[in-house]
N, CA, C and O atoms as a MOPAC input file, in Angstrom:
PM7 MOZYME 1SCF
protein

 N    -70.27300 1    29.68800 1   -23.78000 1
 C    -71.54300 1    29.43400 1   -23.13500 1
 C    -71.31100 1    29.27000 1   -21.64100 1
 O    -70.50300 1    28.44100 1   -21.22100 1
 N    -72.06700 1    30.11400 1   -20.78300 1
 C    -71.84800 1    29.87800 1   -19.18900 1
 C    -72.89300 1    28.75900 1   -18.75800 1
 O    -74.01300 1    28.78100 1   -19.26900 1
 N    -72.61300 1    27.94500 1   -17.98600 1
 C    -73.47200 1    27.19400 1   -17.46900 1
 C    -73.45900 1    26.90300 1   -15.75700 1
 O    -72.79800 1    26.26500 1   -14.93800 1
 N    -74.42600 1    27.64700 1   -15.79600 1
 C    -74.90800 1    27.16700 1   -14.13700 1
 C    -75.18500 1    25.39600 1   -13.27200 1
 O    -76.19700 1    24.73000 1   -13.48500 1
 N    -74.54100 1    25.14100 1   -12.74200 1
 C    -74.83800 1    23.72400 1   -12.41200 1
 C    -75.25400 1    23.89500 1   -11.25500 1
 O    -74.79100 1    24.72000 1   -10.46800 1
 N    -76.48600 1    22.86500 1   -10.96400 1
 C    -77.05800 1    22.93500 1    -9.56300 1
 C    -77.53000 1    21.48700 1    -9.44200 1
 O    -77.49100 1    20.82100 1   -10.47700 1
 N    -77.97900 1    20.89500 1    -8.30100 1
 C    -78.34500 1    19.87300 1    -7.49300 1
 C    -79.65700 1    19.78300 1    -7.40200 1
 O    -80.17600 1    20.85000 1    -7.07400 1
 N    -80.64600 1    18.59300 1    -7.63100 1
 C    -82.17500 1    19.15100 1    -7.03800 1
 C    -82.28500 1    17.42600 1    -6.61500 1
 O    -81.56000 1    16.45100 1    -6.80800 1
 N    -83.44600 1    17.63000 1    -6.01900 1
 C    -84.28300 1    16.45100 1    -5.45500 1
 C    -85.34800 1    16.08400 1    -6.72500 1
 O    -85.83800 1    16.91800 1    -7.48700 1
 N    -85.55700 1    14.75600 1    -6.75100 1
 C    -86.25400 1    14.32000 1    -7.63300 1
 C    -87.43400 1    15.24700 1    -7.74800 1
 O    -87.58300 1    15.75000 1    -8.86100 1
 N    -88.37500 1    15.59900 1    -6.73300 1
 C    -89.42100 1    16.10600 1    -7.14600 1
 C    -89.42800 1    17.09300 1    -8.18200 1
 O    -90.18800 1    17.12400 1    -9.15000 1
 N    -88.11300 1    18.25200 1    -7.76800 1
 C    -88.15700 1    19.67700 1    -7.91500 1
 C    -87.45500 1    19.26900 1    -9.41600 1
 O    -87.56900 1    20.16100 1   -10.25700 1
 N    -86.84700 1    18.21700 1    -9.79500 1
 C    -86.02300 1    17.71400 1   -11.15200 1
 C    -87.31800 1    17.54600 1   -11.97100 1
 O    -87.49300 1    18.34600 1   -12.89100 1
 N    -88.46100 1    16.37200 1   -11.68600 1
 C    -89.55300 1    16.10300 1   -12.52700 1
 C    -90.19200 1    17.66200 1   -12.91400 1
 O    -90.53500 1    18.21000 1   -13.96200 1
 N    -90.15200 1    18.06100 1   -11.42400 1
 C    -91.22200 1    19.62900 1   -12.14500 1
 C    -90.96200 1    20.29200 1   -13.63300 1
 O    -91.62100 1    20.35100 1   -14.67100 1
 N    -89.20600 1    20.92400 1   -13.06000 1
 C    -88.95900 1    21.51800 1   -13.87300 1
 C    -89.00500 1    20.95000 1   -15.50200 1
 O    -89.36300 1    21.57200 1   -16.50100 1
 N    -88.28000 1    18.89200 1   -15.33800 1
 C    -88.78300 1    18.69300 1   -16.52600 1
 C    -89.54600 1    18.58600 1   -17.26300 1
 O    -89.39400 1    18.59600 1   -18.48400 1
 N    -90.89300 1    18.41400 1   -16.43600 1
 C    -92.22200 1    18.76800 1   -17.28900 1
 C    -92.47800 1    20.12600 1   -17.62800 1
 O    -93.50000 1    20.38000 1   -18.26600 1
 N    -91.64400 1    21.09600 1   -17.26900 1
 C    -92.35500 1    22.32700 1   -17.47500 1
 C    -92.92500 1    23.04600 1   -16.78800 1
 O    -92.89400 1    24.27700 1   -16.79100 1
 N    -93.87100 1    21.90100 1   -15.70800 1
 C    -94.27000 1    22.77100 1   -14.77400 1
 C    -94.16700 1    24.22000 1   -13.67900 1
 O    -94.86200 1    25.20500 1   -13.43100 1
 N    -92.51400 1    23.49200 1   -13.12200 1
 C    -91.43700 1    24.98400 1   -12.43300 1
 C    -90.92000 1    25.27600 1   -13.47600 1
 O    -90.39800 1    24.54900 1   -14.32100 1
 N    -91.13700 1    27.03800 1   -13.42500 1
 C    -90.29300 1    28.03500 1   -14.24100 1
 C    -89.55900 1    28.82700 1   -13.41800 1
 O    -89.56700 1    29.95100 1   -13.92000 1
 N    -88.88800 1    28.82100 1   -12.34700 1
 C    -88.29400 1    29.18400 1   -11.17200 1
 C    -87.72300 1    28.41700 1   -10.38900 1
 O    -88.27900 1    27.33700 1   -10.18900 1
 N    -86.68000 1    28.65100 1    -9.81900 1
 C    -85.58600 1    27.59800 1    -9.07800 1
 C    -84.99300 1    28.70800 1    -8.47400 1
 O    -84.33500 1    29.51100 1    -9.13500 1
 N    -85.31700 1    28.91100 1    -6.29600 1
 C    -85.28200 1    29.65000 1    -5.77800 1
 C    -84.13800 1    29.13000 1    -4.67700 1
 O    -84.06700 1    28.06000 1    -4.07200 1
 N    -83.35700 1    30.18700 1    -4.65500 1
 C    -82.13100 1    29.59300 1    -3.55700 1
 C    -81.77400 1    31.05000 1    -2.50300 1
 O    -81.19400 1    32.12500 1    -2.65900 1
 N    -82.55200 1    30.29200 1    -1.30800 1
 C    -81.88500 1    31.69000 1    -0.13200 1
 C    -80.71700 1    32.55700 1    -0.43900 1
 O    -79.70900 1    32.21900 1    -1.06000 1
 N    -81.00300 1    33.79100 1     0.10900 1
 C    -79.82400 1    34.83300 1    -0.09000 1
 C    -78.91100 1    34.99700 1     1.56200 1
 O    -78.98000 1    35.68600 1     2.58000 1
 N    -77.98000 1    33.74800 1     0.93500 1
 C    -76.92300 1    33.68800 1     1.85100 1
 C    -75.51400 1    33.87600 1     1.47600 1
 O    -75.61300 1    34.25800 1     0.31000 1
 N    -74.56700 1    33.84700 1     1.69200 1
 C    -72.97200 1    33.58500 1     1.15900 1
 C    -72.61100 1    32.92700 1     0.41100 1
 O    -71.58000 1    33.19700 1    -0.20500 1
 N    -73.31800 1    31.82000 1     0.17900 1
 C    -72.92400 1    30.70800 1    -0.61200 1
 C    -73.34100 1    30.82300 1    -1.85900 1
 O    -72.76900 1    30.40700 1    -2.86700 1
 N    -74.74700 1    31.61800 1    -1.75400 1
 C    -75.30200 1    31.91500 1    -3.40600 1
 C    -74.90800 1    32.51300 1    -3.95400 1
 O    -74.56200 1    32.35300 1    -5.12400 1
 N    -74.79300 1    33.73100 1    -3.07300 1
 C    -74.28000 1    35.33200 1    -3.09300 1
 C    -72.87300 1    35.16400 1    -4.28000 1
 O    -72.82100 1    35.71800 1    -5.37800 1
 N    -71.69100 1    34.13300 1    -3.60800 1
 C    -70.94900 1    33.93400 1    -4.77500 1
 C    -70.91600 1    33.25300 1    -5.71100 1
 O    -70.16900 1    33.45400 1    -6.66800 1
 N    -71.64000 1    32.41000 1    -5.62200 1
 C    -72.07800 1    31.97600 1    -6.93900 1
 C    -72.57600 1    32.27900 1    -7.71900 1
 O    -72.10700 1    32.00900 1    -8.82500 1
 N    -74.23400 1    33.26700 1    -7.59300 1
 C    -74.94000 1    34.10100 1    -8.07200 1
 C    -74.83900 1    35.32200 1    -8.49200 1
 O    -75.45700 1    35.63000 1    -9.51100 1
 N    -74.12600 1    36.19300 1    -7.88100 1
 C    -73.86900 1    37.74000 1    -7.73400 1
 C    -72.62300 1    37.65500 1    -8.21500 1
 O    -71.66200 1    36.93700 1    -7.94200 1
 N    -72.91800 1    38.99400 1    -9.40100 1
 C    -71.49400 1    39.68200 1   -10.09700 1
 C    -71.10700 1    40.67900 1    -8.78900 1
 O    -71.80900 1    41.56500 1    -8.30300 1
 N    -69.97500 1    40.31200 1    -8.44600 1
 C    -69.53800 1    40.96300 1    -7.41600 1
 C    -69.10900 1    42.74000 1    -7.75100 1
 O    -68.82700 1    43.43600 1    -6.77500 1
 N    -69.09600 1    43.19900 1    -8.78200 1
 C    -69.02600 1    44.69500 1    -9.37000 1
 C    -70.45100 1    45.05700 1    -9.15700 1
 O    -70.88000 1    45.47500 1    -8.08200 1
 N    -71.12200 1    44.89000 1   -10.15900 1
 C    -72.55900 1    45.28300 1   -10.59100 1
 C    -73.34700 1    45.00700 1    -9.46500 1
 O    -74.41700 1    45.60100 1    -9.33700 1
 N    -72.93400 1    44.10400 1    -8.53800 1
 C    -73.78600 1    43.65900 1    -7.28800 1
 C    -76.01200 1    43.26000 1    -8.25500 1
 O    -77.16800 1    43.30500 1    -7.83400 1
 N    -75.37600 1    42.96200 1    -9.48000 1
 C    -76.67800 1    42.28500 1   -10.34100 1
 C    -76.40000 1    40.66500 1   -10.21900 1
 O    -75.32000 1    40.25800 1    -9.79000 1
 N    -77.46600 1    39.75600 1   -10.63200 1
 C    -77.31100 1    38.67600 1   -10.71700 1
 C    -76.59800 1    38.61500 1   -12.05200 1
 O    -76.68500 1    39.59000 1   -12.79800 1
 N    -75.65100 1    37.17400 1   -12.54200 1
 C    -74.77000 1    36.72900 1   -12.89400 1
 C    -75.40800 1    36.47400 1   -14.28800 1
 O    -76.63900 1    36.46400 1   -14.30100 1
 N    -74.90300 1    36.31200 1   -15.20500 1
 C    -75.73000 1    36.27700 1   -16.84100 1
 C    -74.90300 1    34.60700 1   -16.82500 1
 O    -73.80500 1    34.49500 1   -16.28000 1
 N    -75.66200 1    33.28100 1   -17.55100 1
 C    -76.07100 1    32.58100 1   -17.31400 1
 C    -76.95900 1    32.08400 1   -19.19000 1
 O    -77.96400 1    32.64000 1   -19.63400 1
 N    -76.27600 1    31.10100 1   -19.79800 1
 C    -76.60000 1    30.67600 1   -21.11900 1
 C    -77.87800 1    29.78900 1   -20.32500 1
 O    -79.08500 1    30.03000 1   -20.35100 1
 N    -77.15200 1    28.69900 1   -19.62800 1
 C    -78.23600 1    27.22400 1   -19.09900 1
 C    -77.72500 1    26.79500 1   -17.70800 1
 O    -76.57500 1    26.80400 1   -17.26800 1
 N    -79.25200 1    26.29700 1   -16.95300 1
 C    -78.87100 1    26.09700 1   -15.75900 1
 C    -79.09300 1    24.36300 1   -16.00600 1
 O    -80.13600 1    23.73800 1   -16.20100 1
 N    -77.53700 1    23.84300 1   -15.90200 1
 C    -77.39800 1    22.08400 1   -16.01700 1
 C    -78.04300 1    21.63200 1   -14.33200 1
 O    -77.53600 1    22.03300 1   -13.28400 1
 N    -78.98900 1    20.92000 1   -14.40900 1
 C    -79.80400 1    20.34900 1   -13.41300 1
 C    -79.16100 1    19.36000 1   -13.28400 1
 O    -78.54000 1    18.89700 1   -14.24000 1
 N    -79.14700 1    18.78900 1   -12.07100 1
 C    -78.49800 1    17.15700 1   -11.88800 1
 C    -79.45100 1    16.64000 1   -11.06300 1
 O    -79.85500 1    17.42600 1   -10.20600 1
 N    -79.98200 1    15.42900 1   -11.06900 1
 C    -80.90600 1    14.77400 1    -9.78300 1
 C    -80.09300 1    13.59800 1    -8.69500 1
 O    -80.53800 1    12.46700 1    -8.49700 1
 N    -78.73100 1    14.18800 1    -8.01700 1
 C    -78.47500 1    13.94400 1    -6.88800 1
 C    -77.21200 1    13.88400 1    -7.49100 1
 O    -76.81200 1    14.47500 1    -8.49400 1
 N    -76.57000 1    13.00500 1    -6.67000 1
 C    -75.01800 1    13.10800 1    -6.61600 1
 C    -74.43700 1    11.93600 1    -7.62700 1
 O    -73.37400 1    12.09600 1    -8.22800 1
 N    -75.20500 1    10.79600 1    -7.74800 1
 C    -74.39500 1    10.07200 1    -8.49000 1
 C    -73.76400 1     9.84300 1    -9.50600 1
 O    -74.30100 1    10.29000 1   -10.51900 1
 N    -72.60500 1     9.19400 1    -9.68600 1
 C    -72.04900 1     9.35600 1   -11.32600 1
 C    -73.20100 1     9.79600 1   -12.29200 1
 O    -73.44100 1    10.89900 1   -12.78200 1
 N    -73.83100 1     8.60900 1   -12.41300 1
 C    -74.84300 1     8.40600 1   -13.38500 1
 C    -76.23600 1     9.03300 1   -13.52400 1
 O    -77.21900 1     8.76500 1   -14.21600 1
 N    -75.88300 1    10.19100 1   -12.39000 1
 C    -77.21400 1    11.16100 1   -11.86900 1
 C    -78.08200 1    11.89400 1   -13.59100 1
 O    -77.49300 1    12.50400 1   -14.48400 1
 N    -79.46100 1    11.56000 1   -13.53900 1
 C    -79.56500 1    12.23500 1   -14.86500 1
 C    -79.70800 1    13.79200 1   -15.10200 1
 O    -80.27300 1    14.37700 1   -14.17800 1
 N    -79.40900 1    14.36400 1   -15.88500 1
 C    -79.39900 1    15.70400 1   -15.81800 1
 C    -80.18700 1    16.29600 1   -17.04500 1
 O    -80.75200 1    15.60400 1   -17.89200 1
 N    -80.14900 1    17.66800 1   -17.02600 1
 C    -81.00600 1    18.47600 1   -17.96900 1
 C    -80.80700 1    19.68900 1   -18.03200 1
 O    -80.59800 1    20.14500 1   -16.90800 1
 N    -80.76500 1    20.64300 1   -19.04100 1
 C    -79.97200 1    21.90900 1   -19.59100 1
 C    -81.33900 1    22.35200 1   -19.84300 1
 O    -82.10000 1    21.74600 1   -20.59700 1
 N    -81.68300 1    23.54900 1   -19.12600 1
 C    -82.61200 1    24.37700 1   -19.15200 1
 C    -82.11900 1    25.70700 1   -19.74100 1
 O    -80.90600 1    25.89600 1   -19.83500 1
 N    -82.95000 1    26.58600 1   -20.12000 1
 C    -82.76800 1    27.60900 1   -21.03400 1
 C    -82.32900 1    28.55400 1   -18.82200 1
 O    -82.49500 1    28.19700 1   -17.65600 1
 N    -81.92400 1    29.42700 1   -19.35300 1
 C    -81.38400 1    30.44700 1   -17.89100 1
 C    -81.85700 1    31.65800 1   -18.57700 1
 O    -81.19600 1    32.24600 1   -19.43300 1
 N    -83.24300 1    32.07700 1   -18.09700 1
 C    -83.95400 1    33.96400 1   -18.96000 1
 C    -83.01300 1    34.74400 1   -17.69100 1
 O    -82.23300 1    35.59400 1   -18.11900 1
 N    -83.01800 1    34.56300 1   -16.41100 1
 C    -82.75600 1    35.95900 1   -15.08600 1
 C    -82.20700 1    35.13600 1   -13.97200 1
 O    -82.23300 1    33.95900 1   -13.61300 1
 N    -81.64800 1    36.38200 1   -13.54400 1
 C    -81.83100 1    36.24500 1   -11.70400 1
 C    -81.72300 1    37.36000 1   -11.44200 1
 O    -80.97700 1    38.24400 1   -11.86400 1
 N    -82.78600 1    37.32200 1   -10.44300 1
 C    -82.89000 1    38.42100 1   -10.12900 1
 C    -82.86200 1    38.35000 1    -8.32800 1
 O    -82.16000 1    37.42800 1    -7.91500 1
 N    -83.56700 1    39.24500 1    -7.18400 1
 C    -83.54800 1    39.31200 1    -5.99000 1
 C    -84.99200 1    39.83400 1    -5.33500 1
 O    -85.74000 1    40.63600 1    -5.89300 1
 N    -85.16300 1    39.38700 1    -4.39500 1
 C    -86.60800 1    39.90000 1    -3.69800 1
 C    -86.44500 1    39.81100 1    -2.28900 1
 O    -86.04400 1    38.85400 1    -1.62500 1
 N    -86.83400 1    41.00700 1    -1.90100 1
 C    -86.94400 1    40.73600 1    -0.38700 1
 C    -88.74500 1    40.43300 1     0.34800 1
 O    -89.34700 1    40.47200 1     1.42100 1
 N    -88.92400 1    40.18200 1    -0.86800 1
 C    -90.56200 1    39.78900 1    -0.51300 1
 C    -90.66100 1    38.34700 1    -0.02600 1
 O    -89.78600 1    37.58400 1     0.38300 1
 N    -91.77900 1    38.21500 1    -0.16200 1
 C    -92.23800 1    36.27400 1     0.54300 1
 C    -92.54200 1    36.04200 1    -0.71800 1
 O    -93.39000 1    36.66500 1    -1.35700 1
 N    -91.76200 1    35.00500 1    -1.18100 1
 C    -92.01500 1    34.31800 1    -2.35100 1
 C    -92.65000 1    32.74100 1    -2.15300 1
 O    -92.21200 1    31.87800 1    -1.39200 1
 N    -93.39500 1    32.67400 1    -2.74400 1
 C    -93.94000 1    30.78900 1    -2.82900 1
 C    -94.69800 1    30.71700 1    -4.05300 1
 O    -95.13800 1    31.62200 1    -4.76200 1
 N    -94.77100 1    29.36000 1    -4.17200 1
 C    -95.36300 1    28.85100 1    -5.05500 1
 C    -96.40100 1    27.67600 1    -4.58500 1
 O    -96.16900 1    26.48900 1    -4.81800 1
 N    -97.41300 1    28.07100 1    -3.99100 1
 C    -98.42300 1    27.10800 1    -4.05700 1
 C    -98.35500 1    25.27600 1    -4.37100 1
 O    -98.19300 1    24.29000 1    -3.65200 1
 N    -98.60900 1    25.54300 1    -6.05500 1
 C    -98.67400 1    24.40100 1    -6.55400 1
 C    -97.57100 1    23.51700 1    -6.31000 1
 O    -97.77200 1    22.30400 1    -6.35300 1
 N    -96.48200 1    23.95100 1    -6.07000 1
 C    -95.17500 1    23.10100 1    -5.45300 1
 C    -94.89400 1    22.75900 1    -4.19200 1
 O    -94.21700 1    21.83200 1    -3.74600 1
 N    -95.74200 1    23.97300 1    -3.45000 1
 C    -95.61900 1    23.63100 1    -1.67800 1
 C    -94.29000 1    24.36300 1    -1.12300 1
 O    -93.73400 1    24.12400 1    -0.05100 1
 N    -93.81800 1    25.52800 1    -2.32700 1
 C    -92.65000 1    25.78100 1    -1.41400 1
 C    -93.12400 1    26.86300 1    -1.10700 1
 O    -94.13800 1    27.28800 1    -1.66000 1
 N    -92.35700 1    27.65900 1     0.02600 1
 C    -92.17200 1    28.34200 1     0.97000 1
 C    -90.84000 1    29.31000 1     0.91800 1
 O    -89.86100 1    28.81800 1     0.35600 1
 N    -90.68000 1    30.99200 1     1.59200 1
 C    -89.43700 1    31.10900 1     1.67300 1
 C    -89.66800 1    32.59300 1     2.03300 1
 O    -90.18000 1    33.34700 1     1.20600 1
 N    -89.29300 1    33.02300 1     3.26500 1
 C    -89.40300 1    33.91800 1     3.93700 1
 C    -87.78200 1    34.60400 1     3.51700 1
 O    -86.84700 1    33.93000 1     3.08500 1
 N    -87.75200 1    36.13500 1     3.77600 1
 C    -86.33300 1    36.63400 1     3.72200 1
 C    -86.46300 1    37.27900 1     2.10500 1
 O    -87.33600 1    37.59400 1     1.29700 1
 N    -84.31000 1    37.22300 1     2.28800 1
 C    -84.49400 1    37.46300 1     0.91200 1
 C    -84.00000 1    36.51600 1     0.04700 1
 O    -83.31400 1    35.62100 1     0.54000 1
 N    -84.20700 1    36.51900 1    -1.17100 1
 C    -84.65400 1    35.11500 1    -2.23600 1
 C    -83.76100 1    35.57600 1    -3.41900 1
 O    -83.53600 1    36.73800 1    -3.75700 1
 N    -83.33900 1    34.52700 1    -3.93200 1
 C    -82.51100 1    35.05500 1    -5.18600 1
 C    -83.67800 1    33.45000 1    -6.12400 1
 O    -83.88100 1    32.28800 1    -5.77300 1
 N    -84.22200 1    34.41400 1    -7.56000 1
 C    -84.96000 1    33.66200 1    -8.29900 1
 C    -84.39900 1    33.81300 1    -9.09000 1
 O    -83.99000 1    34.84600 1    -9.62100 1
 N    -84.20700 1    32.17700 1    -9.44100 1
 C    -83.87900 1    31.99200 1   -11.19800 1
 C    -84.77500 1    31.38200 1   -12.07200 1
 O    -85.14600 1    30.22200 1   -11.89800 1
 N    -85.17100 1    32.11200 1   -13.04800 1
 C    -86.45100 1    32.39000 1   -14.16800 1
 C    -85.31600 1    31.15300 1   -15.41400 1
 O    -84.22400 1    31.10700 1   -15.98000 1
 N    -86.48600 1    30.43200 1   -15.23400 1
 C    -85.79200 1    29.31400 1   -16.40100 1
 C    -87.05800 1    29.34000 1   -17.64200 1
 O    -88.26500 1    29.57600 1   -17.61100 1
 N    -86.22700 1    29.02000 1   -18.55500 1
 C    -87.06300 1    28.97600 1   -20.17900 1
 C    -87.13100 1    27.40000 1   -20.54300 1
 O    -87.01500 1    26.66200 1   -19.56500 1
 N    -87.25400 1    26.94100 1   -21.45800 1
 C    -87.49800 1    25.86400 1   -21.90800 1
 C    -86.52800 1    25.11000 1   -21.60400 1
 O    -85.52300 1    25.65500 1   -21.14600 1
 N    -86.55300 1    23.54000 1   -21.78100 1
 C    -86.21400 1    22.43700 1   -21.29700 1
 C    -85.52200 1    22.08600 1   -22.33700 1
 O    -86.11000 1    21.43600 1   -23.20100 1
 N    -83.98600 1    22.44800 1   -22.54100 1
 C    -83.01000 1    21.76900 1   -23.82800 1
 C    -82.43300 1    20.87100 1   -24.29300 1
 O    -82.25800 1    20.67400 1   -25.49500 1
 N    -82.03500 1    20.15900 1   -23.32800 1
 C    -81.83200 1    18.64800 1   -23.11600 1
 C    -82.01900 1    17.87000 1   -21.62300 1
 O    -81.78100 1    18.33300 1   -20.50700 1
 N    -82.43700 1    16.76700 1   -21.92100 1
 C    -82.55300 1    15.53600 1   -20.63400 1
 C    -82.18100 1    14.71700 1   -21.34000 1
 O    -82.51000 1    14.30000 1   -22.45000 1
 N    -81.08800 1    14.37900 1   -20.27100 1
 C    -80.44700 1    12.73900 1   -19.90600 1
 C    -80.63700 1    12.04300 1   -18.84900 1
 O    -80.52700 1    12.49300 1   -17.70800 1
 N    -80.96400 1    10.78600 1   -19.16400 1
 C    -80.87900 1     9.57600 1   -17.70000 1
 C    -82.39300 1     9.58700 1   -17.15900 1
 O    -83.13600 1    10.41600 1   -17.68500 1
 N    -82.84200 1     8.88200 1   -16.31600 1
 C    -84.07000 1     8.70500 1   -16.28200 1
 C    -84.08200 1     8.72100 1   -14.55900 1
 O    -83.53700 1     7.89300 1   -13.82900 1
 N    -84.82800 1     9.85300 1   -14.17100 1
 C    -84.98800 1     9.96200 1   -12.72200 1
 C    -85.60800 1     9.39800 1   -11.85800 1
 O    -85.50700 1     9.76300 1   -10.68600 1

C-alpha cells in the first residue's frame, strides 16, 4: 500500500474530514514535482491513501483518506466555498472517502 503523507492546517484538516474538500491542491513547483511526479511517465504518482496530519506535533491527529488521482492543470483553479485561490500550474489531488481519523483537532 503507498501512502502519501501531507501536512494541513486545521481548517483544510476539518474540511476534508467532514467530507466537504474532495481536493487537496499543491503548486507545481520542485518540491511537489518530486514528490508527486513519476519521473518516467512524467504522470502523477499512483497513491493507495493520502495520511493527513494536522500540524507537526507528536500527537498531531491524523486521517487516511481514500487517494482516486493526480492529476495537473495549467488553468485557475479555486474553490469558492473554501476561499482558496491558485493561479499557475496546480497539481490536484482528487480524494475519496474518509478511512480512518485519529486524535481530535
Amino acid at each position: 500500500m503507498k501512502i502519501l503523507h501531507l501536512t494541513l492546517k486545521k481548517k483544510w484538516f476539518d474540511l476534508i474530514a467532514s467530507g466537504d474538500k474532495k481536493y487537496e491542491y499543491r503548486q507545481d513547483k520542485p518540491y511537489w514535482q518530486a514528490r508527486l511526479v513519476d519521473p518516467v511517465t512524467t504522470r502523477g504518482k499512483e497513491f493507495d491513501i493520502v495520511r493527513f496530519r494536522n500540524g507537526y506535533r507528536k500527537d498531531a491527529p491524523t486521517m487516511d483518506v481514500e487517494c482516486k488521482d493526480i492529476c495537473f492543470t495549467s488553468d485557475k483553479w479555486w474553490t469558492p466555498k473554501h476561499g482558496e485561490e491558485f493561479t499557475g500550474n496546480i497539481i490536484v489531488i482528487t480524494l475519496g472517502k474518509v478511512l480512518r481519523l485519529e486524535g481530535e483537532a
